[in-house]
TORDRENTI-302079 format. One record per atom (N, C-alpha, C, O): residue in one letter; x negated, y, z. Coordinates in steps of 0.05 Angstrom, whole numbers, plus 32768, in hexadecimal, padded with zeros to 4 digits. Each point is the difference from the previous one (the first is absolute). Layout:
aXYZ;...
//
This chain:
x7F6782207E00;x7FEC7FEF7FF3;x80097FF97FE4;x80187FFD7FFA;x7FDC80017FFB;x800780017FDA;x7FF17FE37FFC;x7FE87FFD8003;x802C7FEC7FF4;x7FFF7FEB7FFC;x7FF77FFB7FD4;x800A80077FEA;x7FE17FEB801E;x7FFC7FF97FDB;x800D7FE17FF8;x7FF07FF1800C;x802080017FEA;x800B7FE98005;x7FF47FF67FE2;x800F80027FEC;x7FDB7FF48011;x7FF57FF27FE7;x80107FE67FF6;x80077FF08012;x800180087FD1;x800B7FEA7FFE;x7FEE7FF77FE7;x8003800B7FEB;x7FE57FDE801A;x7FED7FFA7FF0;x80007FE18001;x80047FF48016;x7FF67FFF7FD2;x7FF37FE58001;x7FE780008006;x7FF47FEB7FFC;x7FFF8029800D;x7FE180038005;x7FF78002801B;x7FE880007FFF;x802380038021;x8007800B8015;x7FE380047FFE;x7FF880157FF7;x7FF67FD78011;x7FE27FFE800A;x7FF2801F7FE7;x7FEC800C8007;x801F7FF97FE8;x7FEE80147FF2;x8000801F800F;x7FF180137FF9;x80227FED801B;x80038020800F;x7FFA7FFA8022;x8006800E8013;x7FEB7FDA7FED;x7FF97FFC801F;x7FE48009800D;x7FFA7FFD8017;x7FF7800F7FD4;x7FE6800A8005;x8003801F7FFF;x7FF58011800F;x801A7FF17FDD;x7FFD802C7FF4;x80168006801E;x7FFC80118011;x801B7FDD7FED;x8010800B801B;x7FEA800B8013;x7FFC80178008;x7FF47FCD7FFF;x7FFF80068021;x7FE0800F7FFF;x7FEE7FF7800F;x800E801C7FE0;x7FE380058005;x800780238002;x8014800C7FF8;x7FD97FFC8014;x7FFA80237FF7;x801A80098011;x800D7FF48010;x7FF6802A7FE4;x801680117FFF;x80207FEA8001;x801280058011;x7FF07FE97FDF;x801A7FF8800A;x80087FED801A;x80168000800C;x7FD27FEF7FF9;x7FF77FF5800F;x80098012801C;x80127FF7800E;x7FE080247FF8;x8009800F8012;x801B80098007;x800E7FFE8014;x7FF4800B7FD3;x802780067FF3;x80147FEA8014;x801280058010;x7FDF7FDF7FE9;x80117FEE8012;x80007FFE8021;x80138003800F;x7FD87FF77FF5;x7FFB8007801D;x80098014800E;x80057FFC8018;x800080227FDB;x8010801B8004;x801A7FF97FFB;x801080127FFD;x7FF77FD98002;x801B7FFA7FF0;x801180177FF5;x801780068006;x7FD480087FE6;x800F80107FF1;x80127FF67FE5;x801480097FF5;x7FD77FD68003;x800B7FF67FEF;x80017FDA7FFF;x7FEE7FF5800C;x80217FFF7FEB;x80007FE58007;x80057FF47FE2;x801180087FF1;x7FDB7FE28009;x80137FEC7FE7;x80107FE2800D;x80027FF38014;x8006800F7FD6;x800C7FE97FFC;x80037FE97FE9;x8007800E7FEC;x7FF77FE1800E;x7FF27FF67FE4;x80197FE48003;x80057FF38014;x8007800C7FD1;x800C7FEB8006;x7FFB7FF27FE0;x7FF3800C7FEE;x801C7FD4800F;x7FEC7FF37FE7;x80177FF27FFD;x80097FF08010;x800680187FD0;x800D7FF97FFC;x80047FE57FFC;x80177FFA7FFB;x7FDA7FF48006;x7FF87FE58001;x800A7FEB801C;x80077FE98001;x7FF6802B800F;x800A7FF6801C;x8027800D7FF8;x800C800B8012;x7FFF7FF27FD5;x801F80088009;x80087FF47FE3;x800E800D7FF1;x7FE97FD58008;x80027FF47FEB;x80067FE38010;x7FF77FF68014;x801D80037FDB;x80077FE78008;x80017FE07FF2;x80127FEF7FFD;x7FD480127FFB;x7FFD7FE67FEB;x7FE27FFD800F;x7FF580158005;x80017FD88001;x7FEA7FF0800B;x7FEB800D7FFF;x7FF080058013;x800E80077FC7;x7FDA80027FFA;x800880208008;x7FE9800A8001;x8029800A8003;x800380148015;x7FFF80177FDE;x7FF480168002;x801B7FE07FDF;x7FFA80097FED;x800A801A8005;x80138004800E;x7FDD80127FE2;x800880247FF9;x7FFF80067FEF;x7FFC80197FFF;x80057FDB7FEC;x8002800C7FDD;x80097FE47FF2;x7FFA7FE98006;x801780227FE2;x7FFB7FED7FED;x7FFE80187FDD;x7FFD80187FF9;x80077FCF7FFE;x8001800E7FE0;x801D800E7FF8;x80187FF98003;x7FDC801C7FF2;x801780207FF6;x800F7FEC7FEC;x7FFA7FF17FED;x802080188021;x801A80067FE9;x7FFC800C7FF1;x7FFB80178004;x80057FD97FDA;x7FFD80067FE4;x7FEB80037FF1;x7FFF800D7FEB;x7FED7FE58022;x7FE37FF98000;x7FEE80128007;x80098014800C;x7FD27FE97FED;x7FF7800F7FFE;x7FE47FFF8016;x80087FE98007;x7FEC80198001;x7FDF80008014;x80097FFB8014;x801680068007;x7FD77FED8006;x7FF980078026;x80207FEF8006;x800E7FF17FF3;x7FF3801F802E;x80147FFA8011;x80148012800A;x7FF580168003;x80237FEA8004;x800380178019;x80127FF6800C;x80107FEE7FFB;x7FEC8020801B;x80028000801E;x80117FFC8007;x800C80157FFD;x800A7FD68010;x801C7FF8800A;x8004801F800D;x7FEE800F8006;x802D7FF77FFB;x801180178010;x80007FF4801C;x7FF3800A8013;x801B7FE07FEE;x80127FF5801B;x7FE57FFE800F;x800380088018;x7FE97FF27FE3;x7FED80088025;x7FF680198001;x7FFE800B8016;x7FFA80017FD1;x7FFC801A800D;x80188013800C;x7FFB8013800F;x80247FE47FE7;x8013800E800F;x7FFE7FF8801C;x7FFF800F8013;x7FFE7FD37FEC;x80007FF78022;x7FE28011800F;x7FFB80028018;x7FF880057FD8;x7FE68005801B;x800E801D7FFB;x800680088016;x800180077FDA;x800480178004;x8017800A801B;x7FFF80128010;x80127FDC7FEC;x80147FFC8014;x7FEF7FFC801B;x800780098015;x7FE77FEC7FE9;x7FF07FF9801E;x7FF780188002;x800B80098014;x7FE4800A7FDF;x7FF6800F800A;x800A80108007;x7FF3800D8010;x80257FFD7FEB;x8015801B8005;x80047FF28027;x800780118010;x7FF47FDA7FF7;x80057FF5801C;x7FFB80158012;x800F8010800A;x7FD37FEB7FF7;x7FF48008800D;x80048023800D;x7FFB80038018;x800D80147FD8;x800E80168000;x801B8007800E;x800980168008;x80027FCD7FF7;x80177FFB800D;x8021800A7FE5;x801880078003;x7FD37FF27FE1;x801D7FF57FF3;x80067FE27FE9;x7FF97FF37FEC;x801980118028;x80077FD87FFA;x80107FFA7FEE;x80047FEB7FF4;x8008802C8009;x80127FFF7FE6;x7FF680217FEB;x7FFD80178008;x80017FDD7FDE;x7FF280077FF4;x7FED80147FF8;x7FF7800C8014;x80017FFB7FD9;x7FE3800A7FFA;x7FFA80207FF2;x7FEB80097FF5;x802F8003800F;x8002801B7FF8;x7FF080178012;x7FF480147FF9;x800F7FE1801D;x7FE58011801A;x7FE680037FF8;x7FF280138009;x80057FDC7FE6;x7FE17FFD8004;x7FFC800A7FE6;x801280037FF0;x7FCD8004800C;x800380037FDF;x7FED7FEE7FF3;x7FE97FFA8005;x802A80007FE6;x7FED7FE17FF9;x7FEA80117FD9;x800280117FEF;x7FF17FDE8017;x7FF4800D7FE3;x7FF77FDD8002;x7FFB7FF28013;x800380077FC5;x7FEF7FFC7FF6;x7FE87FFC7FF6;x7FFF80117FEF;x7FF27FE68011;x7FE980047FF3;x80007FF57FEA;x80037FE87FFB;x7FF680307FF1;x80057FFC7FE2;x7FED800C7FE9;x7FF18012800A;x800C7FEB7FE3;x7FEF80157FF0;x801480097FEC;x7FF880087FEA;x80227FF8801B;x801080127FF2;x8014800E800B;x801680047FF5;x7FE280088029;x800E80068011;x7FFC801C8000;x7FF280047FEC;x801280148022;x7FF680138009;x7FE780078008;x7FF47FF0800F;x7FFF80257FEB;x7FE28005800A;x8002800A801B;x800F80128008;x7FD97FDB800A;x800B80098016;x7FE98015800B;x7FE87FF97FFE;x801E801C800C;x7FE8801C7FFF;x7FFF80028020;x800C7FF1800F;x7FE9801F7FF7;x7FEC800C801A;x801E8009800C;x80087FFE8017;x800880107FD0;x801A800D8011;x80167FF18009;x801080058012;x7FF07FDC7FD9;x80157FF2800E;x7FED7FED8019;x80097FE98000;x7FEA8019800C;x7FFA7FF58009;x8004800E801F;x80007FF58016;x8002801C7FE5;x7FFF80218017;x80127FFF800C;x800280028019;x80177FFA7FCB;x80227FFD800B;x800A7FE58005;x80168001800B;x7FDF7FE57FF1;x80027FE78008;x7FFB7FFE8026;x800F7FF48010;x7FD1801E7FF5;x7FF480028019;x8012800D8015;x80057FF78016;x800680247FDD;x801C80188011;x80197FEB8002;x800A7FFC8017;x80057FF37FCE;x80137FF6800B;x80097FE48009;x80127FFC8010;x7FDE7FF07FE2;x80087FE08000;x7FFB7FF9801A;x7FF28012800B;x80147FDB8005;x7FFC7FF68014;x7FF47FEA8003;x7FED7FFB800E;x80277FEF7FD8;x7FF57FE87FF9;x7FF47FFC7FDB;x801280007FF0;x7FDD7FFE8008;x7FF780017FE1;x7FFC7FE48003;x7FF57FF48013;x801880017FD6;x7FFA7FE57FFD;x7FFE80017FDC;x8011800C7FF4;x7FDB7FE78001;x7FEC7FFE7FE8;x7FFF7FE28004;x7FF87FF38013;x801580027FD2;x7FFF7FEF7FF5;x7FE97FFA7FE8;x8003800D7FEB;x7FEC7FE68016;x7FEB7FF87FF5;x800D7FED7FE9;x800F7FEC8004;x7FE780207FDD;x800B7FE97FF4;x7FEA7FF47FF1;x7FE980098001;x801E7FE37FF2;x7FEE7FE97FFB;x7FFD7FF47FE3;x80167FFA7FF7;x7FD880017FFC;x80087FEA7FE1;x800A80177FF2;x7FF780178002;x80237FE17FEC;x800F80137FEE;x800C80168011;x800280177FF6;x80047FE5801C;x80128013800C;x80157FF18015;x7FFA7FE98007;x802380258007;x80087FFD8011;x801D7FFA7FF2;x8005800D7FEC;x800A7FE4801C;x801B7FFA7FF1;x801180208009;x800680098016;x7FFF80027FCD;x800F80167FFE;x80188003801A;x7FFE80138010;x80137FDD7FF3;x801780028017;x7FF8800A801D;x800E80048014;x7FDC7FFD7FE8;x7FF2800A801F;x7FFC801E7FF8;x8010800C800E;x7FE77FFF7FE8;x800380218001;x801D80008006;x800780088016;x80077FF17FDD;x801D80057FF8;x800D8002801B;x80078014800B;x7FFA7FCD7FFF;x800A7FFD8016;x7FFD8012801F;x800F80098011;x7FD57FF67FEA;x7FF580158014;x800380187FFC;x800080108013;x80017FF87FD7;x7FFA801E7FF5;x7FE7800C8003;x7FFE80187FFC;x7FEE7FDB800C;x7FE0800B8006;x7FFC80057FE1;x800A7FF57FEC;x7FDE80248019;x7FF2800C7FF5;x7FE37FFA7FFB;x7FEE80018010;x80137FF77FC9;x7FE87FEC7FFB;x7FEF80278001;x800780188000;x7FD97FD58001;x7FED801A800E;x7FE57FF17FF2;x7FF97FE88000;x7FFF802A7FF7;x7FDC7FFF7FF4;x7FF4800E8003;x800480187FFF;x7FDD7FD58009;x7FF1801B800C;x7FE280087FE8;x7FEB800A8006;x801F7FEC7FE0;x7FF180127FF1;x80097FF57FE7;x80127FEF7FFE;x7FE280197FF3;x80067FF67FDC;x7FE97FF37FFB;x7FEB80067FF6;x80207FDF8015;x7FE97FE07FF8;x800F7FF08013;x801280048010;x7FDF7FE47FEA;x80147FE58003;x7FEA7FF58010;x7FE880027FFC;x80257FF18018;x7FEA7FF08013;x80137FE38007;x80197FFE8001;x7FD77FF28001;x800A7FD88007;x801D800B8013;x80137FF57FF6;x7FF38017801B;x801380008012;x8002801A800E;x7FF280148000;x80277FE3800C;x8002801D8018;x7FEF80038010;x7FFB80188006;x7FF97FD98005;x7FF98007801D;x7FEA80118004;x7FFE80088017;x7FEF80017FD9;x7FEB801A8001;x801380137FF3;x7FFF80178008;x800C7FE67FEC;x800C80237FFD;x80147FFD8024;x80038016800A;x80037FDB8001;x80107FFE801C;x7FEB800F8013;x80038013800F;x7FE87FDF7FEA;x7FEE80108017;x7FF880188000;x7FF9800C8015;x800680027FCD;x7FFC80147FF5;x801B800F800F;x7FF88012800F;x80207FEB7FF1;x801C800D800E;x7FF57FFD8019;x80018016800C;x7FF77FDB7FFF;x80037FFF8020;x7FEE80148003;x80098013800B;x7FCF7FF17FEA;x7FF68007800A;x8009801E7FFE;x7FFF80108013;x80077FF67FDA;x801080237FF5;x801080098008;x800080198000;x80147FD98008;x801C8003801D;x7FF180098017;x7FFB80178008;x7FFD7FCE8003;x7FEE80068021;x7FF3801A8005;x8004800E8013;x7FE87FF87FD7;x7FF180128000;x800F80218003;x7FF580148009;x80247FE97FEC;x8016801B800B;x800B800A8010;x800B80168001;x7FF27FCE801B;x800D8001800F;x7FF1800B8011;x7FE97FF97FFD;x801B801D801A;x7FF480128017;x7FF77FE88014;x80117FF1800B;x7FD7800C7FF9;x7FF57FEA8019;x7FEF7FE97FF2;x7FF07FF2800D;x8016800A7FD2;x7FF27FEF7FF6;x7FE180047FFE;x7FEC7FF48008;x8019801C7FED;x7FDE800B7FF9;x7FEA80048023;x7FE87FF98003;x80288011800E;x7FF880078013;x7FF980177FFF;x7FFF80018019;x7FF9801A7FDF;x800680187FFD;x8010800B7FEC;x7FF280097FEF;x802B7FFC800B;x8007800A7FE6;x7FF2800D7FEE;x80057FFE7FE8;x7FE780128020;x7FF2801A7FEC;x7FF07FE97FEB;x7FFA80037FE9;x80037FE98025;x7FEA7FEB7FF1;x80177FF77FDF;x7FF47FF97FEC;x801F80088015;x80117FFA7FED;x7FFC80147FE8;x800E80148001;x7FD97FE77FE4;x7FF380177FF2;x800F800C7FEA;x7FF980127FF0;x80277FDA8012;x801680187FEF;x7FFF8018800A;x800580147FF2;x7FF27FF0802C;x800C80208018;x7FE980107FF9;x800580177FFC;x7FE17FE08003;x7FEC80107FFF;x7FE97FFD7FDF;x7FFF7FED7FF0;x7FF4802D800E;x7FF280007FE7;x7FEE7FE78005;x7FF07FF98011;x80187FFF7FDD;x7FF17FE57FF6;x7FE97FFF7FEA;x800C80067FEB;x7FDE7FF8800F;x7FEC80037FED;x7FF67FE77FF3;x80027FEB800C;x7FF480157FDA;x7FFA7FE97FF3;x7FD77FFE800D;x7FF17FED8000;x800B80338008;x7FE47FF78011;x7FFB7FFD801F;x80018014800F;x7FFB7FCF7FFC;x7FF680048019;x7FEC7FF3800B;x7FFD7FE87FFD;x7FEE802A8017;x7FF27FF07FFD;x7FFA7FFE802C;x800E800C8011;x7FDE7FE57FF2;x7FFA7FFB801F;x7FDE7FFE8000;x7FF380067FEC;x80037FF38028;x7FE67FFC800A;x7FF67FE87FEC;x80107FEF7FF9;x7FD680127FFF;x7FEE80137FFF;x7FFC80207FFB;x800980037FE9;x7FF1800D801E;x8002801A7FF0;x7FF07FF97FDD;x800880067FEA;x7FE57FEF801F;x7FF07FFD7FE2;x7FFE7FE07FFF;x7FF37FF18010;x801B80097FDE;x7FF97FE47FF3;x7FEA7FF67FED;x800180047FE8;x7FEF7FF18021;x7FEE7FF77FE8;x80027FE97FFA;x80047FEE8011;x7FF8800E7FD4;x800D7FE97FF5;x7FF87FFC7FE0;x800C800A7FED;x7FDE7FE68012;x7FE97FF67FE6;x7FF9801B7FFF;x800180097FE9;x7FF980048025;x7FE8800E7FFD;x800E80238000;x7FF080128008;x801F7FF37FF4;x800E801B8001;x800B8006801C;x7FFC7FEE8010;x801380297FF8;x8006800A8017;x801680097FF0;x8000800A7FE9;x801E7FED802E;x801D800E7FF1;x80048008801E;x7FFD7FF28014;x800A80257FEA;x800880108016;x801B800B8005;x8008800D7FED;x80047FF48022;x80158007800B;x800B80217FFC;x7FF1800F800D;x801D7FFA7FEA;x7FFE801D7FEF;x8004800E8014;x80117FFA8010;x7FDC801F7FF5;x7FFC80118019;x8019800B800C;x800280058019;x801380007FD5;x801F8011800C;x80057FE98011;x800A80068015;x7FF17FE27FE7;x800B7FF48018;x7FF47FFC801E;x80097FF68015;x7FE480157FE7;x7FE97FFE8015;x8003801D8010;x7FF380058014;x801D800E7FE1;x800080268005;x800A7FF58018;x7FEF80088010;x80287FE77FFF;x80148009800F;x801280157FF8;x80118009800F;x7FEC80027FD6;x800F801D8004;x801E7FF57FF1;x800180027FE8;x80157FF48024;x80157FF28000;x8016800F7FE6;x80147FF67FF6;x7FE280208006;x8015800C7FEA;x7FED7FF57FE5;x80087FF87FEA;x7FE4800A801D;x7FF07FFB7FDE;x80037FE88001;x80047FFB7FE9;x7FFD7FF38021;x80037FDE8007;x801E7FF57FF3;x80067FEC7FF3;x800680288015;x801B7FF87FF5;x800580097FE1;x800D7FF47FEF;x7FE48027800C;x800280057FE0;x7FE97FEB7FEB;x7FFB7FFA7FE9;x7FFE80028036;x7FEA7FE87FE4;x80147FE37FF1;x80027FF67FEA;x800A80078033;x80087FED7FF8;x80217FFF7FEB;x80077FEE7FF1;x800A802B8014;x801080017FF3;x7FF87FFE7FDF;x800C7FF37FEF;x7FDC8020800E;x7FF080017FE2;x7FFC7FDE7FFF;x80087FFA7FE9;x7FF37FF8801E;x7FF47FE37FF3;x801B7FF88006;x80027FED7FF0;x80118014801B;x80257FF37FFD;x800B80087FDE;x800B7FF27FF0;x7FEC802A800F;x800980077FE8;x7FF67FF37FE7;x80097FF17FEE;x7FE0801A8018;x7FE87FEC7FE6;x80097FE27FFA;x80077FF87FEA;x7FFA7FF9802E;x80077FE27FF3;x80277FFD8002;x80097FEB7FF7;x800480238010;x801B80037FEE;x7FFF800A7FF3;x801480037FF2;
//
């Protein structure tokens, strides 16, 4: 079972996309399990503080080290390692990290056991935490969003989806099979303000070799 170990000030923002659909099942198959921990619960001053203001001035906040090391340390638990965090593979979430593609996601699915994604927050994450950990900061596109945690879910749902049993038929996974930018379903004829759009006859042939060159031609066209 391939454990996701989230470390967010946000927990409640991954408690709906978790448990619905396709991953939702994932869990129940216990193909896959989270774990969400908040670095807030591993702070030791009253108002439960996780940022202050950057050394040598400058915007915003960032993020104390010492609780996200402590939840990080928690999450490696559960896997069964208690002493330290070289087993698991930790990434970042960053927008100046690595792009993270369809293929690392493939090889994350074949080898990690435990992925734990640190969500960061405000300015950013106090530098000594990559360091210390040695995790690998990771972006999942060229743009900037309020925080980690949708590009997190973005990793989880693109991991899961690699794994054999997630999907519930592998073939359904449309890296394996020709994939087309046209598809269409019932009605055969749509009408709609007044015109009729119809469903293009090669798909209607049954005749399974022309079905497939139709569709390779419209793969090509829109790459």
């Amino acid at each position: 079972m391939k454990t996701f170990s989230i470390i967010t000030l946000f927990p409640e923002m991954f408690s709906s996309y978790l448990n619905e659909s396709i991953l939702k099942r994932a869990q129940e198959k216990k193909l896959i399990k989270f774990k969400i921990y908040n670095p807030r619960d591993f702070t030791t001053d009253k108002h439960h503080k996780a940022d202050d203001r950057p050394y040598g001035g400058g915007p915003g906040m960032v993020m104390y080290a010492e609780p996200i090391l402590k939840a990080v340390a928690k999450a490696c638990l559960p896997v069964g390692r208690a002493k330290g965090t070289n087993k698991a593979k930790i990434f970042i979430l960053s927008p100046r990290g690595k792009q993270f593609t369809n293929e690392v996601a493939k090889n994350i699915a074949d080898k990690n056991e435990n992925v734990i994604l640190i969500c960061g927050r405000y300015e950013g994450i106090d530098s000594r935490v990559k360091k210390i950990l040695k995790a690998e900061e990771i972006s999942v596109g060229p743009f900037i969003v309020t925080g980690g945690e949708l590009p997190a879910m973005i990793m989880i749902d693109s991991i899961s989806r690699q794994m054999e049993g997630v999907l519930g038929k592998f073939d359904s996974l449309e890296e394996s099979r020709v994939s087309t930018g046209e598809m269409y379903t019932r009605p055969e004829v749509l009408k709609y303000k007044g015109k009729n759009y119809k469903v293009p006859k090669i798909l209607l042939s049954g005749d399974h070799g022309k079905i497939e060159k139709f569709k390779l031609a419209k793969t090509d066209k829109k790459s």
